[in-house]
LOKOL-122472 format. One record per residue: residue number from 1; residue in one letter; z, x, y of N, C-alpha, C in turn. Coordinates in steps of 0.2 Angstrom, whole numbers. Last residue first. Example, Ala and Ser with C-alpha at 12.3 -4.5 7.8 and 13.67 -1.06 7.14 Angstrom:
BEGIN
    i  aa     nw     nu     nv    caw    cau    cav     cw     cu     cv
    2   S     35     64    -11     36     68     -5     39     64      0
    1   A     39     66    -28     39     62    -22     39     66    -16
END
This chain:
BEGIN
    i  aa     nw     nu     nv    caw    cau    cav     cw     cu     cv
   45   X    150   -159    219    145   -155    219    141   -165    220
   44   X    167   -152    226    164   -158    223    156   -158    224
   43   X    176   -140    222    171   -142    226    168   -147    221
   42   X    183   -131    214    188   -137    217    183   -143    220
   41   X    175   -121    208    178   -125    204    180   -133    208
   40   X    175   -112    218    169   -115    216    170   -121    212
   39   X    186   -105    218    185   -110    223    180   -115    220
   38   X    184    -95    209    189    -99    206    189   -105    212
   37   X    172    -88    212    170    -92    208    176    -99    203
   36   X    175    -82    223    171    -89    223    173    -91    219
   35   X    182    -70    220    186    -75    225    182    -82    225
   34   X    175    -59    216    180    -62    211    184    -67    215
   33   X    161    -51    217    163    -56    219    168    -60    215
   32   X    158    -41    208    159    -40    215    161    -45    220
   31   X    159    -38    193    164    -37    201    163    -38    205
   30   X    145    -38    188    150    -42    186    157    -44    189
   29   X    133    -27    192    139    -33    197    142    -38    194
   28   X    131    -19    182    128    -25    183    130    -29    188
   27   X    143     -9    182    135     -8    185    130    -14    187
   26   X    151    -17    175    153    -13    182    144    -11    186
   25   X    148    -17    162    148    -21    168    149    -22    176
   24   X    147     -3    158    140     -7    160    140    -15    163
   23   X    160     -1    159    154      3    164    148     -2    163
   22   X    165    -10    150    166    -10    155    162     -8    161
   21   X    158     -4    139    156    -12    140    160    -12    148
   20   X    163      8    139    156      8    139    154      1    144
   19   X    176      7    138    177     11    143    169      8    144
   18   X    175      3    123    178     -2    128    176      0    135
   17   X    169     13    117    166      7    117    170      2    124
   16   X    181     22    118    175     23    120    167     18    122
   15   X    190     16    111    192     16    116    184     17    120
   14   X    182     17     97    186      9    100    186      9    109
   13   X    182     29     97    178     24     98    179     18     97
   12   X    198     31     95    196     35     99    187     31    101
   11   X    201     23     82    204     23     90    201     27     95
   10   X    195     33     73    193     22     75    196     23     81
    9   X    199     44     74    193     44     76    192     36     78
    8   X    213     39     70    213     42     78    206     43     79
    7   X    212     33     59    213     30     63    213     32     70
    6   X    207     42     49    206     36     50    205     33     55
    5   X    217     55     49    209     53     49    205     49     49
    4   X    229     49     48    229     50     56    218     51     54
    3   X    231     46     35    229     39     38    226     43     45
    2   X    237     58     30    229     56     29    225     51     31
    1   X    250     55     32    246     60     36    239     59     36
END
């Protein structure tokens, strides 16, 4: 029972850190283009 003191607070900034790195790439435009970059590959430069 004394492990849930451990691990539900790590779990819970864990999950809060993940939601963060998200948001802050969400923000960045890290998404907004997800169709070129796998075509971009096929092109001959």
């Amino acid at each position: 029972m004394t492990v849930l003191y451990v691990i539900l607070p790590l779990a819970l900034v864990l999950a809060a850190a993940a939601l963060w790195a998200f948001y802050r790439c969400l923000c960045q435009g890290q998404f907004d283009d997800l169709d070129t970059p796998p075509v971009r590959a096929l092109h001959d430069d």
